[in-house]
HTML snippet that shows the backbone in 3Dmol.js (N, CA, C, O; Angstrom):
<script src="https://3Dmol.org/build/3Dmol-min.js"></script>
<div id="view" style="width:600px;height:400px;position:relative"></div>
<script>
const pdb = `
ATOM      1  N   UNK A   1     130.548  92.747 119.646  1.00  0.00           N
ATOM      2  CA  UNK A   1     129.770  92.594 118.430  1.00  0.00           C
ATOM      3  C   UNK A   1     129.951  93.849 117.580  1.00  0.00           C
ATOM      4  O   UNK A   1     130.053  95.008 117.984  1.00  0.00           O
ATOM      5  N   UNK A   2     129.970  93.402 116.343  1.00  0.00           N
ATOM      6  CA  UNK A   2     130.641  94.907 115.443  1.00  0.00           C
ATOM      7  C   UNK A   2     129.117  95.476 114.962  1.00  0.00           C
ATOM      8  O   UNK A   2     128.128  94.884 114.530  1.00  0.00           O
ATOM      9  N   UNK A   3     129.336  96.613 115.183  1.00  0.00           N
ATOM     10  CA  UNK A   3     128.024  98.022 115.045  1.00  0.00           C
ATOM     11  C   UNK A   3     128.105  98.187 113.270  1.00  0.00           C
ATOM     12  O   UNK A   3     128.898  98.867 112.618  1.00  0.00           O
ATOM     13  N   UNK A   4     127.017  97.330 112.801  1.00  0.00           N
ATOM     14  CA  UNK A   4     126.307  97.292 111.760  1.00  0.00           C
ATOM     15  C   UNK A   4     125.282  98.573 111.242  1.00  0.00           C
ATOM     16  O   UNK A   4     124.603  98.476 110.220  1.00  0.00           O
ATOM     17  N   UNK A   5     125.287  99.654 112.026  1.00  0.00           N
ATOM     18  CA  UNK A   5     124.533 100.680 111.834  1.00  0.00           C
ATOM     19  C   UNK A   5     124.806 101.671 110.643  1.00  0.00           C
ATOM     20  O   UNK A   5     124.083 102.667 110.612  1.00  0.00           O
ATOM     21  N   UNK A   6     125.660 101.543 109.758  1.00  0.00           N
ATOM     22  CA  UNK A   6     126.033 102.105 108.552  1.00  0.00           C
ATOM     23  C   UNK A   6     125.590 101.258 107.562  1.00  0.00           C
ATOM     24  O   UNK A   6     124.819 101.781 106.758  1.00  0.00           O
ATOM     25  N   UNK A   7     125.954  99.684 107.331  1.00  0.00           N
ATOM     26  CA  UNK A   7     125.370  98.811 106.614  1.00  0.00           C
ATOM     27  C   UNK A   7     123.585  98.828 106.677  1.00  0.00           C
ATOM     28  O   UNK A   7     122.762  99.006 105.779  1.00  0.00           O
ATOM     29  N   UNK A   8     123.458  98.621 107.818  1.00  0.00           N
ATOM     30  CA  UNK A   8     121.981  98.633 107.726  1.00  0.00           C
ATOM     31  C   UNK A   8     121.475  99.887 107.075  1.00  0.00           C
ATOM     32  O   UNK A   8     120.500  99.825 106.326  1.00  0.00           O
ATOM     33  N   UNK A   9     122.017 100.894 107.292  1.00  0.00           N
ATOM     34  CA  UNK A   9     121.401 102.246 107.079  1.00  0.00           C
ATOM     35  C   UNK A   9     121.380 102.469 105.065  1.00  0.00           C
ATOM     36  O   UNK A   9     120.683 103.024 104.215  1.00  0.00           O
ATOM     37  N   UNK A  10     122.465 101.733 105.133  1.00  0.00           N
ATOM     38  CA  UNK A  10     122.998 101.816 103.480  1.00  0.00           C
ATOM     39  C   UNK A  10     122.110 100.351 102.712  1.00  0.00           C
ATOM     40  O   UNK A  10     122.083 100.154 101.497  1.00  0.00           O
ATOM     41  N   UNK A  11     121.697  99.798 103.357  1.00  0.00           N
ATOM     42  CA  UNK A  11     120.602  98.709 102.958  1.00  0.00           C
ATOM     43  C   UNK A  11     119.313  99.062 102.882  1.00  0.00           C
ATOM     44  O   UNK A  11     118.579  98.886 101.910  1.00  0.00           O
ATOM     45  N   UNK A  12     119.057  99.522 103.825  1.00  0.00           N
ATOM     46  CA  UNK A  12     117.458 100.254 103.990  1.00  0.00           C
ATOM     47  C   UNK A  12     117.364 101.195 102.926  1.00  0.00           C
ATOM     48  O   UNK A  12     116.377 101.119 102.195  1.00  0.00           O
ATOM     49  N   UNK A  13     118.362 102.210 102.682  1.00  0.00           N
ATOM     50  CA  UNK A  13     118.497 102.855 101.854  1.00  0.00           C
ATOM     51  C   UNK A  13     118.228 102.944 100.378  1.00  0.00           C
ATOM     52  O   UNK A  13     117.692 103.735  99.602  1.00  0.00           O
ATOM     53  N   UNK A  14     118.905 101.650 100.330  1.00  0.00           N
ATOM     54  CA  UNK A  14     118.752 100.618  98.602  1.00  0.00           C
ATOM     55  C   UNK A  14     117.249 100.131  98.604  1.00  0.00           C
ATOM     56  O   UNK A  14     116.327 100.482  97.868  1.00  0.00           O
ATOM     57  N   UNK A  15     117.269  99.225  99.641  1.00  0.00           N
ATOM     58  CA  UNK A  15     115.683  98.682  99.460  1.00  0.00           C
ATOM     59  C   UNK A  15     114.515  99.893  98.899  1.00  0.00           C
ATOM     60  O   UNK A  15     113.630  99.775  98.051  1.00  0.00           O
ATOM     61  N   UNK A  16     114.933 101.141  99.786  1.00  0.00           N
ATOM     62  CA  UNK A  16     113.891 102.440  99.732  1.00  0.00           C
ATOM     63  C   UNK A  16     113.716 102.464  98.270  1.00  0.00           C
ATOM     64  O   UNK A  16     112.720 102.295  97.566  1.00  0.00           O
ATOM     65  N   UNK A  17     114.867 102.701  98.021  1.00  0.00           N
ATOM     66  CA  UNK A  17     115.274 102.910  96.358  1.00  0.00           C
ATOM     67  C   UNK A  17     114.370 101.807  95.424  1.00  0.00           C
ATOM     68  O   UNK A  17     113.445 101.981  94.629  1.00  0.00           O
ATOM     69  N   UNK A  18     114.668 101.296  95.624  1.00  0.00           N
ATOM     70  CA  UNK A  18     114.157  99.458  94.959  1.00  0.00           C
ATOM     71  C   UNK A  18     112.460  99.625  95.360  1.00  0.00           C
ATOM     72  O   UNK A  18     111.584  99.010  94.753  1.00  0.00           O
ATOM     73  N   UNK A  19     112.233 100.433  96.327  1.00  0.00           N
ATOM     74  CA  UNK A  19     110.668  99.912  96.804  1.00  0.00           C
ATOM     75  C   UNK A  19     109.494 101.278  95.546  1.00  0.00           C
ATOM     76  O   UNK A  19     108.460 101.168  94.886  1.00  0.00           O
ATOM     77  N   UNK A  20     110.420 102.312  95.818  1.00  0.00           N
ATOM     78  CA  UNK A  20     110.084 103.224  94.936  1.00  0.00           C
ATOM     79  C   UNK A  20     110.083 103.287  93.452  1.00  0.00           C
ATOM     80  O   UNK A  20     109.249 104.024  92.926  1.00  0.00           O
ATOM     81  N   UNK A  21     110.883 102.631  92.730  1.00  0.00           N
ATOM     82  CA  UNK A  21     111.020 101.931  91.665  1.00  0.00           C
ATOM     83  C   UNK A  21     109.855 100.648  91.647  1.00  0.00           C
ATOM     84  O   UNK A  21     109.529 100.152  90.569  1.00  0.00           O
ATOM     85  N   UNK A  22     109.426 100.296  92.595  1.00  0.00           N
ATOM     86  CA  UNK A  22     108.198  99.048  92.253  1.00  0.00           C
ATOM     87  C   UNK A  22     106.912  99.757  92.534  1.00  0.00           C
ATOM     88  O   UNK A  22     105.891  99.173  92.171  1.00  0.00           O
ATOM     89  N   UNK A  23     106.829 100.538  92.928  1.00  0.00           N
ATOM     90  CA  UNK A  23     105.814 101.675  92.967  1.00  0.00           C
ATOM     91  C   UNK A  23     105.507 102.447  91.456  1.00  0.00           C
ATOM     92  O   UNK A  23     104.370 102.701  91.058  1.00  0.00           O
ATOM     93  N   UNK A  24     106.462 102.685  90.888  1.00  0.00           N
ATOM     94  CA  UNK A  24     106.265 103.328  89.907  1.00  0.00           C
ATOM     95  C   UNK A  24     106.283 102.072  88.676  1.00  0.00           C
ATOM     96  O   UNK A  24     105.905 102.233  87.516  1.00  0.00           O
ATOM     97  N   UNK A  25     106.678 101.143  89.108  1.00  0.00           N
ATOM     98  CA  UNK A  25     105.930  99.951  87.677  1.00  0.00           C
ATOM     99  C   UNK A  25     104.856  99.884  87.954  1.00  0.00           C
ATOM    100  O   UNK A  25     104.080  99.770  87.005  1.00  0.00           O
ATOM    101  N   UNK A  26     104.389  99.910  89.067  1.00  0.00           N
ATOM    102  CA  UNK A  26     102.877  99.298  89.432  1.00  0.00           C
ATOM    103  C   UNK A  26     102.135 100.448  88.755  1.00  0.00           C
ATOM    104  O   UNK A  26     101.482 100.077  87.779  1.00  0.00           O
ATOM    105  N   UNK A  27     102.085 101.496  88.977  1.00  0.00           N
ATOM    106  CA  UNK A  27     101.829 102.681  88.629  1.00  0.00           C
ATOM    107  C   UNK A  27     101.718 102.691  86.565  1.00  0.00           C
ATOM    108  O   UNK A  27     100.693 102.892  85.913  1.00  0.00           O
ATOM    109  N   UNK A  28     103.054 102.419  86.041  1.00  0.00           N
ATOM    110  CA  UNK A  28     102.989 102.171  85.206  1.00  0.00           C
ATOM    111  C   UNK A  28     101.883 100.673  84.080  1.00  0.00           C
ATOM    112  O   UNK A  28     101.298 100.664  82.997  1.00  0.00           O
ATOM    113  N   UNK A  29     102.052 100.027  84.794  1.00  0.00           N
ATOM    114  CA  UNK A  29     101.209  98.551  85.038  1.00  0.00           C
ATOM    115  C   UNK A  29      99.463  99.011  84.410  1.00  0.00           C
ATOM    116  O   UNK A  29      98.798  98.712  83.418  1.00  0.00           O
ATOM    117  N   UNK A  30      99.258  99.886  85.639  1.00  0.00           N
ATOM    118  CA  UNK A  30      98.321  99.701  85.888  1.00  0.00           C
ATOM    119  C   UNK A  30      97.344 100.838  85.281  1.00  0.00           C
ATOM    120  O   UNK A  30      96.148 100.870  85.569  1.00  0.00           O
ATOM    121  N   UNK A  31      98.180 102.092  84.112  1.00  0.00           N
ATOM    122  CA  UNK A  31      98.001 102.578  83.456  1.00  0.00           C
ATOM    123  C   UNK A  31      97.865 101.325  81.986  1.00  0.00           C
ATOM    124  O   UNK A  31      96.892 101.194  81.244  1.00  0.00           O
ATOM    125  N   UNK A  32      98.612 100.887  81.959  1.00  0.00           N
ATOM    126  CA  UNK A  32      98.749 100.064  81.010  1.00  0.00           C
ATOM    127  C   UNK A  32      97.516  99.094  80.714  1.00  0.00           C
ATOM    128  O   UNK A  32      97.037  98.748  79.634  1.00  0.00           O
ATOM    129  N   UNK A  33      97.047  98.671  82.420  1.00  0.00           N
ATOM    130  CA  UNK A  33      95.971  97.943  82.239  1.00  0.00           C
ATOM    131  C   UNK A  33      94.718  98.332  81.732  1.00  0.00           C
ATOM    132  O   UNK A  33      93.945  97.715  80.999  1.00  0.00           O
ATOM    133  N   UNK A  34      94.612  99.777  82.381  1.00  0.00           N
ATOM    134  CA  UNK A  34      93.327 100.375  82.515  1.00  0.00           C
ATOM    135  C   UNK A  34      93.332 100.509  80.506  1.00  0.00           C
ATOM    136  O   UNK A  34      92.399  99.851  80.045  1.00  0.00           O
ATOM    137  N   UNK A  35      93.932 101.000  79.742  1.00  0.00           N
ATOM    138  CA  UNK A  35      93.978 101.234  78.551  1.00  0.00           C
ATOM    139  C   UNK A  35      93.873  99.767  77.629  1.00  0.00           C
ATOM    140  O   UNK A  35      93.595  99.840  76.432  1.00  0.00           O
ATOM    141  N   UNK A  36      94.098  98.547  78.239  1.00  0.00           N
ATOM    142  CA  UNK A  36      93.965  97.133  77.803  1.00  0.00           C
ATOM    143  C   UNK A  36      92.676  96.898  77.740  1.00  0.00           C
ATOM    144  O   UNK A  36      92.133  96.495  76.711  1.00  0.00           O
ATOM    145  N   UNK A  37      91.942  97.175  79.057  1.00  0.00           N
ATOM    146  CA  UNK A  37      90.775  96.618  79.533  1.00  0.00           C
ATOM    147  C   UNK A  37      89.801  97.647  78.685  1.00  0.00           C
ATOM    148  O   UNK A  37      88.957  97.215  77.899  1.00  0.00           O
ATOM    149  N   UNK A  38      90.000  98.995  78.919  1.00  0.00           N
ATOM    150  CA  UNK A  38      88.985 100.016  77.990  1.00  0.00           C
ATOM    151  C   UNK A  38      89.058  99.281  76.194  1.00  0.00           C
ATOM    152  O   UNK A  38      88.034  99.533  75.558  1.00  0.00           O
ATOM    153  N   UNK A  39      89.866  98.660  75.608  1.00  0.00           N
ATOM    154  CA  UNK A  39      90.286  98.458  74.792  1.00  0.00           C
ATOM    155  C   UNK A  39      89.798  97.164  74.208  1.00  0.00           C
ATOM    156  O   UNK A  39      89.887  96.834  73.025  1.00  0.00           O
ATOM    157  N   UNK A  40      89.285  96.491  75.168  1.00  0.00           N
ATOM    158  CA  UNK A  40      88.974  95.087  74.401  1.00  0.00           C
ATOM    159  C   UNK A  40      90.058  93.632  75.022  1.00  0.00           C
ATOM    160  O   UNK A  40      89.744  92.442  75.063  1.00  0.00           O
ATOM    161  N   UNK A  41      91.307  94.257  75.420  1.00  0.00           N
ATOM    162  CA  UNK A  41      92.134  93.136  75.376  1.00  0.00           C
ATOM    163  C   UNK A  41      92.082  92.608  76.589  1.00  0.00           C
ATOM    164  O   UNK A  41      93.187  92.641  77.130  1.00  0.00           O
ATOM    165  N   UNK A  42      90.838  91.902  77.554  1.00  0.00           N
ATOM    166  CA  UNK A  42      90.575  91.887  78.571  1.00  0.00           C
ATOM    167  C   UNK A  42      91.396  90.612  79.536  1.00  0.00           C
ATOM    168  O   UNK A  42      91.616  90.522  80.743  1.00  0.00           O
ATOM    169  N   UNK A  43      91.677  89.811  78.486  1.00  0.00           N
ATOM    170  CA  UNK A  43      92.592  88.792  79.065  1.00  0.00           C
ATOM    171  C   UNK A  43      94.405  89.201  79.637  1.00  0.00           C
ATOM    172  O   UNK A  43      95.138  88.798  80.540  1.00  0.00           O
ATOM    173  N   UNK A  44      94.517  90.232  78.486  1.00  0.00           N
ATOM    174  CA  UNK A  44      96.076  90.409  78.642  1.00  0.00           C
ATOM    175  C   UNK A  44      95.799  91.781  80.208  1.00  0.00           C
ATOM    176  O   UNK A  44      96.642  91.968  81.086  1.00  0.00           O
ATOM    177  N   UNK A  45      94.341  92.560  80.115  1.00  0.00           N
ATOM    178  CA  UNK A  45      94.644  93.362  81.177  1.00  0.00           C
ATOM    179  C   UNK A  45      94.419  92.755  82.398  1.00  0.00           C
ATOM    180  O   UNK A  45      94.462  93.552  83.334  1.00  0.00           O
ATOM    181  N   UNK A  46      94.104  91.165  82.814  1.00  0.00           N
ATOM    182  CA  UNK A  46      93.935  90.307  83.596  1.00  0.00           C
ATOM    183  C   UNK A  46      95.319  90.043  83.997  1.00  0.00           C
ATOM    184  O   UNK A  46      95.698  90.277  85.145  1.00  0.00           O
ATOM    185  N   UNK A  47      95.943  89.655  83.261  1.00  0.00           N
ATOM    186  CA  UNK A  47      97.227  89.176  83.755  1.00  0.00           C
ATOM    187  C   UNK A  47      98.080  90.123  84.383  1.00  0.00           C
ATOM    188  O   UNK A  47      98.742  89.898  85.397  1.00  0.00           O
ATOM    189  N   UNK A  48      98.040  91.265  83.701  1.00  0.00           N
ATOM    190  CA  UNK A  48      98.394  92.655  84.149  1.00  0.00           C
ATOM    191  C   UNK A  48      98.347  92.933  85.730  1.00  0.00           C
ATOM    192  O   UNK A  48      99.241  93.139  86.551  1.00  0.00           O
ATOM    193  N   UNK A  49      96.563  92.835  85.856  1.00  0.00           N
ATOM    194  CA  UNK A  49      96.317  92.773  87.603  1.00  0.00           C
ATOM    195  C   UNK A  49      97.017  91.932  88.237  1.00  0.00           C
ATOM    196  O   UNK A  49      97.623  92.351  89.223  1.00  0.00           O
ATOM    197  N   UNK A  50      97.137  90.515  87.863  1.00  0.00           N
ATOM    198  CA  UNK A  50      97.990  89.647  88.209  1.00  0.00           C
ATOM    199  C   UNK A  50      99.337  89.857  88.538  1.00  0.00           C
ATOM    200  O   UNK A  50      99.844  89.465  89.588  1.00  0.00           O
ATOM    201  N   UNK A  51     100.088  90.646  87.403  1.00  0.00           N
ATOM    202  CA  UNK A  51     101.816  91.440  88.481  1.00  0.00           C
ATOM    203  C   UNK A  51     101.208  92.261  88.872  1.00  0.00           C
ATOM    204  O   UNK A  51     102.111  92.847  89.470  1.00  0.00           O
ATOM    205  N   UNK A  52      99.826  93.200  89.157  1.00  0.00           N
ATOM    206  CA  UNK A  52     100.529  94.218  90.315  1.00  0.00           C
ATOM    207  C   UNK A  52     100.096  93.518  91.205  1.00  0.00           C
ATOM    208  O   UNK A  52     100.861  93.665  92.158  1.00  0.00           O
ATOM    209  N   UNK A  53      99.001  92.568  91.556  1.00  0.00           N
ATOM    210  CA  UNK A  53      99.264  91.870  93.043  1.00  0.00           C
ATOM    211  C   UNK A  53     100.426  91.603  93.471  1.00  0.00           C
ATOM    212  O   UNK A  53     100.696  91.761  94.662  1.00  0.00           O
ATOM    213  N   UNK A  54     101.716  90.956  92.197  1.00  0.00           N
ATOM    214  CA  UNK A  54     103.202  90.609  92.936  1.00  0.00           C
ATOM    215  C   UNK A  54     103.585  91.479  93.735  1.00  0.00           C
ATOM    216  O   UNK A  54     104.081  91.579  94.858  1.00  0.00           O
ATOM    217  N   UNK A  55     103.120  92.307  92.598  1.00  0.00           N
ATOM    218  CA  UNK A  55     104.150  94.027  92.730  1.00  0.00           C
ATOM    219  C   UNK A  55     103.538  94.269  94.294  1.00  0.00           C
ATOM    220  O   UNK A  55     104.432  94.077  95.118  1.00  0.00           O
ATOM    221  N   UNK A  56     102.251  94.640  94.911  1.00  0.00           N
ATOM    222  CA  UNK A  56     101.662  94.863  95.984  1.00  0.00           C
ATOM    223  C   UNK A  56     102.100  93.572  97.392  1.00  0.00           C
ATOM    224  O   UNK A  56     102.236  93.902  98.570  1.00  0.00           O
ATOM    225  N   UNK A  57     102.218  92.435  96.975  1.00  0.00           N
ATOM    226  CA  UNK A  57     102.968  91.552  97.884  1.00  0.00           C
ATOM    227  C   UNK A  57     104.120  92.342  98.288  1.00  0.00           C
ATOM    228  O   UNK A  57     104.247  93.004  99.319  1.00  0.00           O
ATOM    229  N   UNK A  58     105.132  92.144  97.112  1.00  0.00           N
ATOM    230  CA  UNK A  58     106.707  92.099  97.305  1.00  0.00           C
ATOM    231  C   UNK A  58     106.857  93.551  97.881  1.00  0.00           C
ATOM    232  O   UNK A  58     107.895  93.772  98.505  1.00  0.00           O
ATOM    233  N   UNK A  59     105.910  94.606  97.744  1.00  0.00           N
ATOM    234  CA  UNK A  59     106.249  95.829  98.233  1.00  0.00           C
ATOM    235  C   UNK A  59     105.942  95.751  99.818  1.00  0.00           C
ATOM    236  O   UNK A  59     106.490  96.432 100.685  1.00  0.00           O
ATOM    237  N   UNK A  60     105.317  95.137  99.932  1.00  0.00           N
ATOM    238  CA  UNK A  60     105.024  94.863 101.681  1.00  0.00           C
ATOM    239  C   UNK A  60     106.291  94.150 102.285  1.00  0.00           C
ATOM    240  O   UNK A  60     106.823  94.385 103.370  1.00  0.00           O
ATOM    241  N   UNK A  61     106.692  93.124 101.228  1.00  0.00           N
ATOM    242  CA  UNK A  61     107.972  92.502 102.106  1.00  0.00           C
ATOM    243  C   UNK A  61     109.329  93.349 102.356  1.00  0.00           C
ATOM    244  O   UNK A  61     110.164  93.349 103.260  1.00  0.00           O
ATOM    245  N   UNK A  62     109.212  93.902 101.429  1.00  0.00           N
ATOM    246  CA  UNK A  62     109.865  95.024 101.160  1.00  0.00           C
ATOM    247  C   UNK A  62     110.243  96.019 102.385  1.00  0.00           C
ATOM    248  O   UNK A  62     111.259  96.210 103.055  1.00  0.00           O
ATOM    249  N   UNK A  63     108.446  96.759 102.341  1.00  0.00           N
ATOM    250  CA  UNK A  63     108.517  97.694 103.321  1.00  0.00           C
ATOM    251  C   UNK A  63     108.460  97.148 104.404  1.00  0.00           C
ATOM    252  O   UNK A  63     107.957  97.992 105.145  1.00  0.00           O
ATOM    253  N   UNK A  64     108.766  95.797 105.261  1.00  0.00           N
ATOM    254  CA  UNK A  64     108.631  95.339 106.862  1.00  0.00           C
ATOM    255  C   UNK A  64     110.291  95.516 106.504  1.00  0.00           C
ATOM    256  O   UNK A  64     110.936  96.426 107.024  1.00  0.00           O
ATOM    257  N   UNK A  65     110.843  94.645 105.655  1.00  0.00           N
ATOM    258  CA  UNK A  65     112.654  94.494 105.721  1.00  0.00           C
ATOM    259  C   UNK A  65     113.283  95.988 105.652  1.00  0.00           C
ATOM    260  O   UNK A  65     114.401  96.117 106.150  1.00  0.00           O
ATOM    261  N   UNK A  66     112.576  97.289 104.997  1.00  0.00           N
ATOM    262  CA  UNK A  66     113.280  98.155 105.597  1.00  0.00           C
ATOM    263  C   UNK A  66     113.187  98.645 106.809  1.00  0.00           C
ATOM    264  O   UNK A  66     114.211  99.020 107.379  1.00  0.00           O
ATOM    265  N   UNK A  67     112.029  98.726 107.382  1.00  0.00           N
ATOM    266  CA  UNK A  67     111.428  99.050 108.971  1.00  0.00           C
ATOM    267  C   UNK A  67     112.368  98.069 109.962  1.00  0.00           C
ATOM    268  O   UNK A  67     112.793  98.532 111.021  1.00  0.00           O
ATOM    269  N   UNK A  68     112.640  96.820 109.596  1.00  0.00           N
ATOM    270  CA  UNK A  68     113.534  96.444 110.601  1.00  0.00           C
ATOM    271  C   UNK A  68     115.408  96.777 110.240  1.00  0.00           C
ATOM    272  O   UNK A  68     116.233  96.734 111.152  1.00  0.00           O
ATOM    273  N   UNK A  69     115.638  96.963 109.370  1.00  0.00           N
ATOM    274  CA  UNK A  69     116.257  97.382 109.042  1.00  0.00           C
ATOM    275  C   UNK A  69     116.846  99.048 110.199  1.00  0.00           C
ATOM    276  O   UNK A  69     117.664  99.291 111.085  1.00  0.00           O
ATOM    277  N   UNK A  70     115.788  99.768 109.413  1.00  0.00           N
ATOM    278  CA  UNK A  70     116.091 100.846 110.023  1.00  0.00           C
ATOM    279  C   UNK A  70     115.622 101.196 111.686  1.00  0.00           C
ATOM    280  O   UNK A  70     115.591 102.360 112.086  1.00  0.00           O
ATOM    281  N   UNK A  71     115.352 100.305 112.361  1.00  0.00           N
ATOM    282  CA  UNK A  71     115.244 100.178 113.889  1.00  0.00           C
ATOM    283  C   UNK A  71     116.329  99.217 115.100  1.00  0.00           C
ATOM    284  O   UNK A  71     116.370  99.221 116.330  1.00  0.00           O
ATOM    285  N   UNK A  72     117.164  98.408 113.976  1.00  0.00           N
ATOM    286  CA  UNK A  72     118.234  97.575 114.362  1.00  0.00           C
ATOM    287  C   UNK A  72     119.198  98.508 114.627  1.00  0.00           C
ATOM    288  O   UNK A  72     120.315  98.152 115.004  1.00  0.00           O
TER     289      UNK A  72
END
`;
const viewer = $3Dmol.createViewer("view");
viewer.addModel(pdb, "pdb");
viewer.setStyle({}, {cartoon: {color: "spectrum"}});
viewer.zoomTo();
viewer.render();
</script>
């Protein structure tokens, strides 16, 4: 069986990359919201919460696929 331990390592790697980048939209997001909601525009800072729940899902799927990743 061929030793996948460079691929994986170079996958986990990307994902890291990719997971940290959804960290910092959420981050961004959620600056965005807080200034919606102080603001009056309470519907659009609703929806707002609404992607960062994605954002908070997909970062979990995220972070299990690099953990197995990097233990394979």
């Amino acid at each position: 069986m061929p030793d996948n331990s460079d691929a994986n390592i170079a996958t986990a790697d990307a994902l890291t990359l990719l997971l940290h980048n959804q960290h910092a939209i959420g981050a961004a997001i959620d600056e965005v919201t807080k200034w919606l909601s102080e603001n009056g525009v309470k519907d659009v800072a609703l929806n707002a919460v609404m992607a960062m729940e994605t954002l908070d899902t997909n970062a979990q799927a995220l972070t299990d696929a690099i953990m197995r990743l990097r233990q394979s």
